[in-house]
C-alpha positions as CSV (number, residue, x, y, z in Angstrom):
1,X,104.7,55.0,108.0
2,X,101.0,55.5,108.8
3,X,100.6,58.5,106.1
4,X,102.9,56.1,103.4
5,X,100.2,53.2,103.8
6,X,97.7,55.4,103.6
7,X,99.0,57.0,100.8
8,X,99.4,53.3,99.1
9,X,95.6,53.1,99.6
10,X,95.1,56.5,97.9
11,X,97.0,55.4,94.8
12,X,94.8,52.3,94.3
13,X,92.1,54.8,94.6
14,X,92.7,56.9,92.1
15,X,93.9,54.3,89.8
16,X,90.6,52.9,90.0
17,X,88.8,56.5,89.1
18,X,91.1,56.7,86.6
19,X,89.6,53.3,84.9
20,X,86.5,53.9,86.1
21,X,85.5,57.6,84.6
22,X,88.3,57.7,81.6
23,X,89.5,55.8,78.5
24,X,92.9,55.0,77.7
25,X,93.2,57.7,74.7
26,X,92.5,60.1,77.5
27,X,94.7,59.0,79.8
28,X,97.4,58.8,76.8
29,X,96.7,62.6,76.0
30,X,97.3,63.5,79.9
31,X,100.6,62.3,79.7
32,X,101.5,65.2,77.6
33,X,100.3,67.7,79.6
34,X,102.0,70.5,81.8
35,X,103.7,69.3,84.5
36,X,105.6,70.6,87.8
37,X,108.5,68.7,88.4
38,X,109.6,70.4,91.6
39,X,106.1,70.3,93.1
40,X,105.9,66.5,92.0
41,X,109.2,65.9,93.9
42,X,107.8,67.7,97.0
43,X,104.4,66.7,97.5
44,X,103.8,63.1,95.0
45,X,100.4,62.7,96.6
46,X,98.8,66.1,95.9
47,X,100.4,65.6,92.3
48,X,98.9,62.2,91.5
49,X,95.4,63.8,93.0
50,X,95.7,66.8,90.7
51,X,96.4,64.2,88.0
52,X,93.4,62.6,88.1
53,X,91.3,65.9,88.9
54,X,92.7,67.4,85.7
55,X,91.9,64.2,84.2
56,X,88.1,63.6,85.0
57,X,87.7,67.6,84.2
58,X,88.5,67.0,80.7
59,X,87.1,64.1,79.8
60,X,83.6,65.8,81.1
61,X,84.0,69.2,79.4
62,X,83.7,70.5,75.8
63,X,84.2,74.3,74.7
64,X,81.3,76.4,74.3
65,X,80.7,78.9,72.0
66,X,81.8,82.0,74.7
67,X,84.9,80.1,74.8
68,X,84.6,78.9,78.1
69,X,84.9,75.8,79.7
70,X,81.7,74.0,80.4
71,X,81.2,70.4,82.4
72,X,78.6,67.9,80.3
73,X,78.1,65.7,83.1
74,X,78.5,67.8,86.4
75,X,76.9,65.0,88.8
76,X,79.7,62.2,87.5
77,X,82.5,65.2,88.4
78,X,81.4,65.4,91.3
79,X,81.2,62.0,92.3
80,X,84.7,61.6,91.3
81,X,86.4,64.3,92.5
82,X,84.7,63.6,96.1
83,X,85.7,60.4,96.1
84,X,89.4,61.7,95.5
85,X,89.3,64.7,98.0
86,X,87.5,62.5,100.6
87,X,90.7,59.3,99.9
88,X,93.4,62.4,100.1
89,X,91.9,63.8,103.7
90,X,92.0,60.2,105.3
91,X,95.5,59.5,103.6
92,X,96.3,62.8,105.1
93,X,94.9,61.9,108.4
94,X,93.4,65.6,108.4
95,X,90.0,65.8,110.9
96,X,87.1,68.3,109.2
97,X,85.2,70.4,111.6
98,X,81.4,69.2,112.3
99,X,81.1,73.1,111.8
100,X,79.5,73.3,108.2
101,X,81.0,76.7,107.8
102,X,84.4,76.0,109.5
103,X,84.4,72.4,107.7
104,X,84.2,74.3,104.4
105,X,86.9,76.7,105.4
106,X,88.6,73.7,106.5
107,X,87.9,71.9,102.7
108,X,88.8,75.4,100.9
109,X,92.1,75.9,102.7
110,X,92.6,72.3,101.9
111,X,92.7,73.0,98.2
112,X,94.0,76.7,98.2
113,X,97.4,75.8,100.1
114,X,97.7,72.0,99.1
115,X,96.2,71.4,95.8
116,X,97.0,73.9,93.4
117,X,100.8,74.1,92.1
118,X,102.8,77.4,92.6
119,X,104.4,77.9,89.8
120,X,107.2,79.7,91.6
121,X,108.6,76.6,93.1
122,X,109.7,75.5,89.5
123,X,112.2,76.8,87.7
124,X,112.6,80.0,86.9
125,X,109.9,80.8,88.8
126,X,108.0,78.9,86.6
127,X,107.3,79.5,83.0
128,X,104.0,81.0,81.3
129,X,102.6,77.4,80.6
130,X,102.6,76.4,84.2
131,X,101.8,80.1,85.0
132,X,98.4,79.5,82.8
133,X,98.3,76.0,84.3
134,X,98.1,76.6,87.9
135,X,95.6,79.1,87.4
136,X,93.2,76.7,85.2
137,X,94.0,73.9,88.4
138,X,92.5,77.0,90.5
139,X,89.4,77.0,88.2
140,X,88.6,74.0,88.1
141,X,88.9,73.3,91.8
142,X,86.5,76.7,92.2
143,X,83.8,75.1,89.2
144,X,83.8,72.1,91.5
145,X,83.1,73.6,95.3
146,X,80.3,75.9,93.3
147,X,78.7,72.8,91.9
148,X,78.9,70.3,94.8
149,X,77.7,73.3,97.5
150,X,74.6,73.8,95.0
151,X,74.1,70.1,95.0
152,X,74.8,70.0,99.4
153,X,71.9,73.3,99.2
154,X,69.5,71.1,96.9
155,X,69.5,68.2,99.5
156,X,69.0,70.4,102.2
157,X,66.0,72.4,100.6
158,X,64.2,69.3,100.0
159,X,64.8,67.9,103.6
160,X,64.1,71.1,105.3
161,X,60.8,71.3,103.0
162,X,62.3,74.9,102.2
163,X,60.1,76.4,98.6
164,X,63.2,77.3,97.1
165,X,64.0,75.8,93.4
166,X,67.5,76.5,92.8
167,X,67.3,75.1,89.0
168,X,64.7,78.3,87.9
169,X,67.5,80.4,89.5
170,X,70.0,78.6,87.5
171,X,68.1,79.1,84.2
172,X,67.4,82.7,85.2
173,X,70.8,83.6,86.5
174,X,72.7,81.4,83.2
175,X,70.0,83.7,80.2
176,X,71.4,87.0,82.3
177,X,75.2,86.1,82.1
178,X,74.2,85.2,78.3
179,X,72.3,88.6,77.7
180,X,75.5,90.4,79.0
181,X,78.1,88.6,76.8
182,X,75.5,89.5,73.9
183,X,75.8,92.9,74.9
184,X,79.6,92.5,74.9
185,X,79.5,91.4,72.0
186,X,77.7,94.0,70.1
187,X,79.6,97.1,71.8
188,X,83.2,95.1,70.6
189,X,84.1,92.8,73.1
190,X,84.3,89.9,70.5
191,X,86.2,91.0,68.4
192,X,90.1,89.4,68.9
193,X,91.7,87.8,71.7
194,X,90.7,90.0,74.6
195,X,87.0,88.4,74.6
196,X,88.2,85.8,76.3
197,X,90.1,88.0,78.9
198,X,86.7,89.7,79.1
199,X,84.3,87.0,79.1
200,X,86.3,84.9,81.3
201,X,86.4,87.8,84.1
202,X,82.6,88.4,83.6
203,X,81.7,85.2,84.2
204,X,84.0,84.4,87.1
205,X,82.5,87.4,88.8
206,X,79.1,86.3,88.3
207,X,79.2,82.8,89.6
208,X,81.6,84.0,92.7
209,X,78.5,86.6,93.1
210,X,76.1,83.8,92.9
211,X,77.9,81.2,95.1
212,X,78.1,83.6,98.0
213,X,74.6,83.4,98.1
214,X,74.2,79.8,97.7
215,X,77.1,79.3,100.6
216,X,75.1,81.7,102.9
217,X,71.7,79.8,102.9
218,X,73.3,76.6,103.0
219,X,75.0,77.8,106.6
220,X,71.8,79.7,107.6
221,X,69.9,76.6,107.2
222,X,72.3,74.5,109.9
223,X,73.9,77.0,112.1
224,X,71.9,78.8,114.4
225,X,72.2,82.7,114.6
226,X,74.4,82.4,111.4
227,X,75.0,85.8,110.1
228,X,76.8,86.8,106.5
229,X,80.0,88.2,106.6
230,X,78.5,91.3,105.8
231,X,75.0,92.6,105.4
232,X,73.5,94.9,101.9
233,X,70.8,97.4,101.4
234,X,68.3,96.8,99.3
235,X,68.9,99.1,96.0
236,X,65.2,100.5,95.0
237,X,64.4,99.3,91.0
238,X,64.3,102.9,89.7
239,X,67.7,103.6,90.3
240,X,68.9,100.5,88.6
241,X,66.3,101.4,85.8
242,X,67.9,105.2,85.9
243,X,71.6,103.7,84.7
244,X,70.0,101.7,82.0
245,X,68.4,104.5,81.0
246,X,71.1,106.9,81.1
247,X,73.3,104.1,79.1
248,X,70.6,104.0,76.5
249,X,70.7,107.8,76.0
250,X,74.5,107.7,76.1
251,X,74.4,104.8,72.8
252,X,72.6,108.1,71.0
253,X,74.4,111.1,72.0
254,X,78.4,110.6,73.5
255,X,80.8,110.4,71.0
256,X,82.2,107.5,73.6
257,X,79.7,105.3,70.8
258,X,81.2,107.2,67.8
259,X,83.2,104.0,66.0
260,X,79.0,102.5,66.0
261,X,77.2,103.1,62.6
262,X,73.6,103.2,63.1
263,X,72.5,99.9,61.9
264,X,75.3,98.9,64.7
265,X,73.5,101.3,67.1
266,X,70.4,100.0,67.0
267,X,71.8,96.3,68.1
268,X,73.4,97.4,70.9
269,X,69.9,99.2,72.5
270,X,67.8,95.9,71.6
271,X,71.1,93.9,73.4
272,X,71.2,96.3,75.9
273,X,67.4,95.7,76.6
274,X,67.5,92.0,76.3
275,X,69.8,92.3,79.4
276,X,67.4,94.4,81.0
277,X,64.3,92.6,80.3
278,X,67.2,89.0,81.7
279,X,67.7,91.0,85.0
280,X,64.0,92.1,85.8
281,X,63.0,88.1,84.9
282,X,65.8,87.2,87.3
283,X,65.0,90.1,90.1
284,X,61.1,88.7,89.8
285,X,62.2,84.9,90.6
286,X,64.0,86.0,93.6
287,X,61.2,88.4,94.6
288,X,58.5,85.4,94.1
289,X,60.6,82.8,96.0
290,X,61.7,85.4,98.8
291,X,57.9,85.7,99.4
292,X,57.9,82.3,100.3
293,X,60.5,82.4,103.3
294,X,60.3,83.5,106.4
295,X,62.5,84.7,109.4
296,X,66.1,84.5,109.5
297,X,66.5,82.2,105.9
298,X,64.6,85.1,104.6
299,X,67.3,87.9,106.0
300,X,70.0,85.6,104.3
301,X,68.1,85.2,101.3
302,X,67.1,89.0,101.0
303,X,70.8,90.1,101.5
304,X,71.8,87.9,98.9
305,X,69.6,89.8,96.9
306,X,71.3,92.6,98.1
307,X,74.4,91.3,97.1
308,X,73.7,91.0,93.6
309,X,71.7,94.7,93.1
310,X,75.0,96.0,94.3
311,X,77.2,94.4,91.9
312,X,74.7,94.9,89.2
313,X,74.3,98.3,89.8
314,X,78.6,99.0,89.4
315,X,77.8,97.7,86.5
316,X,75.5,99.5,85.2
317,X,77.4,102.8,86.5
318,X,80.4,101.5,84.4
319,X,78.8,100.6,81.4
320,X,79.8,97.0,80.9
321,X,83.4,98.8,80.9
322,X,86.4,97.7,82.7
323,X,86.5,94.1,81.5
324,X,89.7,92.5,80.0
325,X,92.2,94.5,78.9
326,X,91.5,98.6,78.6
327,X,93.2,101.6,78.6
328,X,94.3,103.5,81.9
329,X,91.8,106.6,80.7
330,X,88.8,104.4,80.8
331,X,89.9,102.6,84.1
332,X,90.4,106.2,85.7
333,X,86.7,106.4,84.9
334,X,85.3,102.8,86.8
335,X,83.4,103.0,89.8
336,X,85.5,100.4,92.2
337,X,83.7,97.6,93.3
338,X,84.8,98.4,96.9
339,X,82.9,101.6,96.9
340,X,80.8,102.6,99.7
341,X,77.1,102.8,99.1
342,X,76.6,106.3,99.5
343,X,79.2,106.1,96.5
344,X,77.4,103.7,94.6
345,X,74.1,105.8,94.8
346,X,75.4,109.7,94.4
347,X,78.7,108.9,92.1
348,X,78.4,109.9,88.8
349,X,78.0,107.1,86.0
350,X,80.6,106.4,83.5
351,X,80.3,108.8,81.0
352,X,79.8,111.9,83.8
353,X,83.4,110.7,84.4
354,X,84.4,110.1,80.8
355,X,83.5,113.9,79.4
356,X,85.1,115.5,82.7
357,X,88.6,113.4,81.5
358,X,88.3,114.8,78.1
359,X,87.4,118.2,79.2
360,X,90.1,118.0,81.8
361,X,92.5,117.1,78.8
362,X,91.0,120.3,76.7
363,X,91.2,122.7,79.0
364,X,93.5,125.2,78.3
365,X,95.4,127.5,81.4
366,X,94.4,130.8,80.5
367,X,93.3,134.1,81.9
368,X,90.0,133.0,82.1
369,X,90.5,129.8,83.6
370,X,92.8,131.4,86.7
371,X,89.7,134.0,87.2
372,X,87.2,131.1,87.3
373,X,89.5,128.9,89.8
374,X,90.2,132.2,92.3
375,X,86.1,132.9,92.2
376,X,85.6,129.3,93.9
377,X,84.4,129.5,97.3
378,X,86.5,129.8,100.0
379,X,86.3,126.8,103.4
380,X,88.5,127.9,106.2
381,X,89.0,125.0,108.9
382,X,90.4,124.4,112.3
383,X,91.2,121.5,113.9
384,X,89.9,121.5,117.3
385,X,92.6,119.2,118.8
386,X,96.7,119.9,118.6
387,X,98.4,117.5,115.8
388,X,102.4,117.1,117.1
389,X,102.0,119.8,119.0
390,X,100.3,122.2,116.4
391,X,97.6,124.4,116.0
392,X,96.5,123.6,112.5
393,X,94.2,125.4,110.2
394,X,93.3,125.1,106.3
395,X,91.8,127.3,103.9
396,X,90.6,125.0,101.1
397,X,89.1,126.5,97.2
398,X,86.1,124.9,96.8
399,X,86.9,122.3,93.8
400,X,83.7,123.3,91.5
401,X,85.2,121.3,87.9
402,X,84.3,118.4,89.2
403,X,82.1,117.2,92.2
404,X,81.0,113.9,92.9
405,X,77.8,115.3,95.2
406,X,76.5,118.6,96.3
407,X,78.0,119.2,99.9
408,X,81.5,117.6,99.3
409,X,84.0,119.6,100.0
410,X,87.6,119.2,98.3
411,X,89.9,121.3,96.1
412,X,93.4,123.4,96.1
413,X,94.1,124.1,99.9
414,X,97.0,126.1,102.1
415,X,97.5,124.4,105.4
416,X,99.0,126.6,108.0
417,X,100.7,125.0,111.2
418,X,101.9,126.7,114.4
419,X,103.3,126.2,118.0
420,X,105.3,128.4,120.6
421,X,108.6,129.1,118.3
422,X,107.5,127.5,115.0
423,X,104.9,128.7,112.0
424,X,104.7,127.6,109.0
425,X,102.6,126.8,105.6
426,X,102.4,124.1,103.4
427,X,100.5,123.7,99.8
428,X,97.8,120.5,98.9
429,X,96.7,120.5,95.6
430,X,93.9,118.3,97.0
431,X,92.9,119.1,100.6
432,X,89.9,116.6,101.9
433,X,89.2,113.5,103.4
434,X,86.5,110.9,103.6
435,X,84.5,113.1,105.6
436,X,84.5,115.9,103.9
437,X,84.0,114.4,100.8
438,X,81.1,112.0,101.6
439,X,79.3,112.8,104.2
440,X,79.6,116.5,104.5
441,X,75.8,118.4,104.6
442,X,76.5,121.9,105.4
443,X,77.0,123.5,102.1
444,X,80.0,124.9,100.9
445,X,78.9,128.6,101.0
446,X,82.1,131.1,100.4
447,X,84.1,131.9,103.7
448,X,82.6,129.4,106.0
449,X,84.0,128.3,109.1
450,X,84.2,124.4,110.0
451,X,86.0,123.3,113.2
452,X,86.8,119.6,113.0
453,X,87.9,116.7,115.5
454,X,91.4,115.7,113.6
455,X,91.0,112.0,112.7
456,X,94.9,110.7,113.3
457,X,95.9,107.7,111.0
458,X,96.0,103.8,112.6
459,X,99.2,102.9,114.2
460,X,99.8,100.2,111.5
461,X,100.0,102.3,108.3
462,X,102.8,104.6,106.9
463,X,99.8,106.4,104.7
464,X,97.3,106.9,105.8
465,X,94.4,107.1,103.4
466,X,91.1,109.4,105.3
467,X,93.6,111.6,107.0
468,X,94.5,114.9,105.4
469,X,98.0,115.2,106.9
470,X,100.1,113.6,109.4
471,X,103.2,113.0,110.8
472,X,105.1,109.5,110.0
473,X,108.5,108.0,109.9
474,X,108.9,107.4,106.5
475,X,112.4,107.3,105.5
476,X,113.2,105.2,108.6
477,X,115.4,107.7,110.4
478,X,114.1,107.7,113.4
479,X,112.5,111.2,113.4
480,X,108.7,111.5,111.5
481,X,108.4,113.7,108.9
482,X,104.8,115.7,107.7
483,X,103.1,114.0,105.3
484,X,100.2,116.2,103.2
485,X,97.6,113.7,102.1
486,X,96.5,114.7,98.0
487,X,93.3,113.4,98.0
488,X,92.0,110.7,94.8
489,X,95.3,112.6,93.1
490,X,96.2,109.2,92.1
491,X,95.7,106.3,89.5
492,X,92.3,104.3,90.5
493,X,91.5,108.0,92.5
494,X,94.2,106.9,95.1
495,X,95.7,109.4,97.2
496,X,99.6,110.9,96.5
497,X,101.6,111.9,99.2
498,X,103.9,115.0,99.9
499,X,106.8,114.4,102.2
500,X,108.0,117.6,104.2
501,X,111.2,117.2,106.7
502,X,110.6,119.3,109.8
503,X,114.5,120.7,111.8
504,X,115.2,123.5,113.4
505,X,111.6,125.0,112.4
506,X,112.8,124.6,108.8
507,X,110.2,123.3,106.1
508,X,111.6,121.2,102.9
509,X,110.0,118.8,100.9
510,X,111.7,115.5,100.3
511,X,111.4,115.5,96.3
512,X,114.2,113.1,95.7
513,X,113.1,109.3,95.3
514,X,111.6,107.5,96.1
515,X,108.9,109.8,97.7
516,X,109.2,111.6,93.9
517,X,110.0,108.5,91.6
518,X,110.1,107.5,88.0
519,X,106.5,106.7,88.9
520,X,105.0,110.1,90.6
521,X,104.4,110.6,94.1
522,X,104.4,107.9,96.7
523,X,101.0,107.0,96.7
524,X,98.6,104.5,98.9
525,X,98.0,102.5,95.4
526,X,101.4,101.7,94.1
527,X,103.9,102.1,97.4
528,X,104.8,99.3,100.0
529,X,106.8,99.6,102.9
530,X,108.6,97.2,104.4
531,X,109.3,98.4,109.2
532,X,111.6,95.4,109.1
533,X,114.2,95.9,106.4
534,X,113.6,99.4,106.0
535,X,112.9,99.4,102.3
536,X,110.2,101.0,99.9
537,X,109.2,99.4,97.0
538,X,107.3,101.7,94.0
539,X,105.5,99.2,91.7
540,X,105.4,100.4,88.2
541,X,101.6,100.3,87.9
542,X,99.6,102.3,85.6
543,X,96.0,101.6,86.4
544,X,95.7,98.9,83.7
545,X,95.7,95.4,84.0
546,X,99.3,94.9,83.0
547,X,102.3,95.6,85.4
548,X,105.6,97.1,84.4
549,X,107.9,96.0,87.1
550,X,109.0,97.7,90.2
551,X,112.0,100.0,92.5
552,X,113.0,99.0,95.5
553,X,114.7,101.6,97.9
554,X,116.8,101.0,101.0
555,X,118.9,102.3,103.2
556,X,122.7,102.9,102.3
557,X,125.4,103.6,104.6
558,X,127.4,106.9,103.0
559,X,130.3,108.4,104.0
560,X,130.1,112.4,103.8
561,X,132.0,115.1,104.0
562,X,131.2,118.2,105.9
563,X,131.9,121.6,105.4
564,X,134.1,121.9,108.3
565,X,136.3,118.9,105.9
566,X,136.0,116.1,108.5
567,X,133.8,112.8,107.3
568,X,130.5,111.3,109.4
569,X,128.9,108.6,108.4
570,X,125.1,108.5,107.7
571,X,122.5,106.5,106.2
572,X,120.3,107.3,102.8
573,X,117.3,105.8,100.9
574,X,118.5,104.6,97.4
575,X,117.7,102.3,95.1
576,X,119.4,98.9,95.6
577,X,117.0,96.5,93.4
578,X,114.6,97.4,90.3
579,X,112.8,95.0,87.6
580,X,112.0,96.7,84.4
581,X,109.3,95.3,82.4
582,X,108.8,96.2,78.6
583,X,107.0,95.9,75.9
584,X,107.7,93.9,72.7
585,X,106.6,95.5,69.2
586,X,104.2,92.9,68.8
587,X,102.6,92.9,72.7
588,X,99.3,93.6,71.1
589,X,99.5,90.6,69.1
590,X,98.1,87.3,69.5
591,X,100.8,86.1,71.3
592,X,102.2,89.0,73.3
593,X,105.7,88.5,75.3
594,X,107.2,90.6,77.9
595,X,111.1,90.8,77.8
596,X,112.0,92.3,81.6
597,X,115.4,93.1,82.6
598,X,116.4,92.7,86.8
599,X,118.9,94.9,88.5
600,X,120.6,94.4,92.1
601,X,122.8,96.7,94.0
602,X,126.7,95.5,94.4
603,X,129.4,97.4,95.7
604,X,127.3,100.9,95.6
605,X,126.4,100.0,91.9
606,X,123.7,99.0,90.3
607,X,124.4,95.6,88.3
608,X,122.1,93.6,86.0
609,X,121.8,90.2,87.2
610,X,119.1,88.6,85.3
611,X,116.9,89.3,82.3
612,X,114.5,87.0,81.0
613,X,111.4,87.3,79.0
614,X,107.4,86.4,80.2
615,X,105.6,84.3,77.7
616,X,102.4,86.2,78.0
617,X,101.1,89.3,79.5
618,X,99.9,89.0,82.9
619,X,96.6,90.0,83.5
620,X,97.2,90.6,87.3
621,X,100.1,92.7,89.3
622,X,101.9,90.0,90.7
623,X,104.7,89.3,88.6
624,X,107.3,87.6,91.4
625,X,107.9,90.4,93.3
626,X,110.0,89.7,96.2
């Protein structure tokens, strides 16, 4: 009865915003809008609050020429929306932490889990408008907790008497994000539909980069021996200056640049420099106000710094590529954003990566090929500790085609197991691990010896990803089976798996699905599994930004018969569920669809039981997979 009064109150509340901030045409136009019916049903409260949200959004924003959504009058928003969040957590009877950083968890959670429809609840797990719907909801709840933490951070600088001007930031930080859609723009990004795609994922990144900061100094500044979640390294200016450089050169001389005339060129190097000449302007203002600062506001400040050198710097090693839709060749070629930062300094940039694919494609398997490969230096390893039981040891072909720094060691490998009664060997077309192939300083001179402490994989994972091989129970039997780690074989440089079933000092590789599917190998980037219900699911990812359904295996009871003729019973993994997504002729269009097809296991058959089409194509792999 409480929460119904209260909610009473809340109506009256918004009601009142709504007259207050809106005119009637407005509030006509809203009536049109998407809606949730199910969600409405469930939770009237958090609908009517999204209502008016939605509402006071609009009426404040117009569309700018990057085609993205921009507030006129960010100081009324925030008033309003407040005032609305503030009615809903008293209706709601919810008490916020005194805690600034657990009160904004608090706030965040608030919105993530109460105020932003799931689509999935409607029917048919929703359709693509309320798809695109709950995502802008997202969006706009996001714009909002950027603007009013900025505005909490203003307060607090002035009433601290911190020397900190967050509007020069603003204006430096808004003519970078504008120099790099320039740039966008004059490499091909604005051309068609997939600007947006692209523009809208640029700047999400960018404002999520610049809002960690802002959330980290507004915490610093009111919790004692506040810490951020995680602490940078400064990046020195010439290396950032090196990529620009090398990009620069790369405009001139790759044939990635070959669909460019010359006048076209030419535009892209003064764009290209206009972003540099944005970043140093923007580095300079931080530089100047971080001389200001002192002690621990300074640490936060710095590693915010930090923060944004990192990101800048992925960038740079990726050329601007990797935003909106691209093909899976270039993405094969992205430094990841969760890189470490000996990766970030020593990988090779974009087009390093770019000729190595196309060579990789070219290269023919000749005579003189197989002489180069057998001339590659030889490691030989042992593993100072028993694994299972077994002694193991590895000789591994130094990979020379392609090496990401001078003392890594990887390539082509033989591993050789034994114990009292059992020897064997096993191939790996990719023997290393994360040591081996980051941190490694002895250099890989021709039949050198290496003995290694084994590194076993954590007790939660099926793959692991930094061990070279180890033993798991992956088709649920009961008994684990070897499992030979193919290091970066993958899409995204993930690592494939090989599955080997070890009885009666007998060696065979499981090649039957799913551990070889429709997809490849089992791999750490496309394979879930599932302790409790003993299935494996293979999503049908390609390293794009599209995703093409998925297999689901389980376990099957079957009924065999033995050679001596009498029947046992046993279980097996098989495929009891799949989605298939395809691709319309006109996917590519302006208004791509995405007709998909669902299949379910009955009475030991596969049986279609629903098929359906996606109005859109989804930029992210999480189609309703369940």
């Amino acid at each position: 009865m409480k929460d119904s009064l209260a909610a009473v109150n809340f109506i009256k509340c918004a009601k009142s915003l709504y007259g207050t901030f809106l005119s009637h045409s407005n509030l006509g136009e809203q009536e049109e809008d998407v809606t949730f019916p199910v969600f409405k049903k469930l939770y009237p409260l958090e609908n009517d609050l999204i209502d008016t949200v939605c509402a006071i959004w609009l009426d404040y924003t117009i569309e700018d020429s990057c085609m993205q959504q921009s507030i006129v009058n960010k100081d009324s928003n925030d008033i309003a929306v407040t005032a609305l969040l503030q009615a809903y957590i008293e209706a709601k009877q919810i008490q916020l932490p005194q805690n600034p950083v657990d009160r904004y968890k608090c706030i965040d959670s608030i919105i993530t889990n109460n105020l932003i429809p799931d689509a999935e609840l409607e029917k048919g797990c929703g359709n693509q408008m309320q798809i695109n719907a709950s995502f802008n909801i997202s969006e706009i709840w996001m714009e909002y907790l950027r603007y009013h933490y900025e505005k909490l951070l203003e307060e607090l600088l002035k009433e601290k008497s911190v020397p900190l001007s967050l509007h020069t930031e603003q204006e430096e930080y808004s003519q970078l994000l504008k120099a790099q859609i320039c740039y966008l723009d004059s490499i091909g990004y604005g051309d068609g539909s997939v600007s947006y795609m692209a523009y809208s994922q640029l700047s999400e990144e960018m404002f999520q980069m610049r809002f960690a900061g802002i959330l980290d100094l507004y915490f610093a500044l009111q919790v004692k021996k506040y810490k951020p979640d995680k602490v940078y390294k400064p990046i020195h200016n010439s290396i950032i200056t090196q990529e620009y450089n090398a990009i620069l050169h790369a405009i001139d001389t790759k044939d990635y640049y070959d669909y460019l005339d010359i006048s076209s060129k030419e535009k892209v190097k003064v764009c290209l420099l206009n972003e540099q000449k944005a970043w140093n302007s923007f580095m300079k203002a931080r530089k100047n106000t971080s001389r200001k600062l002192y002690g621990r506001i300074k640490t936060v400040y710095d590693n915010a710094t930090y923060r944004l050198q990192r990101y800048h710097l992925i960038q740079l090693k990726n050329a601007f590529e990797g935003y909106g839709a691209m093909s899976n060749d270039v993405y094969s070629c992205l430094l990841s954003d969760t890189c470490s930062y000996d990766e970030l300094l020593h990988a090779p940039n974009f087009f390093v990566k770019w000729d190595s694919l196309l060579q990789d494609t070219d290269k023919s398997e000749d005579n003189e090929s197989d002489s180069n490969y057998f001339s590659q230096p030889r490691i030989f390893i042992t593993y100072n500790q028993l694994v299972n039981g077994y002694a193991v040891k590895v000789m591994c072909l130094s990979n020379g085609d392609f090496i990401e720094r001078d003392n890594e060691i990887s390539g082509k490998a033989l591993l050789y197991f034994e114990k009292e009664g059992s020897e064997f060997c096993v191939y790996n077309e990719c023997f290393s691990d994360s040591a081996l192939y980051y941190v490694n300083e002895k250099e890989p001179r021709d039949s050198i010896i290496l003995n290694l402490d084994y590194s076993p994989k954590s007790k939660n994972e099926y793959l692991s990803h930094n061990t070279p091989f180890f033993f798991s129970d992956v088709n649920f039997d009961g008994e684990e089976e070897l499992i030979i780690n193919n290091w970066r074989c993958g899409i995204k440089h993930c690592n494939t798996y090989d599955v080997y079933k070890i009885t009666n000092n007998e060696v065979k590789q499981l090649t039957e699905a799913p551990f070889v599917n429709p997809t490849g190998k089992i791999s750490n980037y496309n394979s879930d599994f599932d302790s409790v219900n003993k299935t494996i699911t293979i999503h049908k990812r390609t390293g794009s930004v599209y995703y093409d359904g998925y297999y689901k295996y389980g376990l099957v009871k079957k009924t065999i018969l033995e050679s001596n003729d009498r029947l046992s019973k046993s279980t097996q993994l098989e495929l009891i569920e799949a989605k298939i997504i395809d691709y319309d002729a006109d996917t590519y269009t302006n208004i791509p669809t995405r007709p998909y097809r669902q299949y379910k296991r009955i009475k030991d058959k596969l049986r279609l039981v629903k098929q359906g089409r996606y109005n859109g194509v989804s930029e992210y792999d999480t189609i309703d997979v369940k």
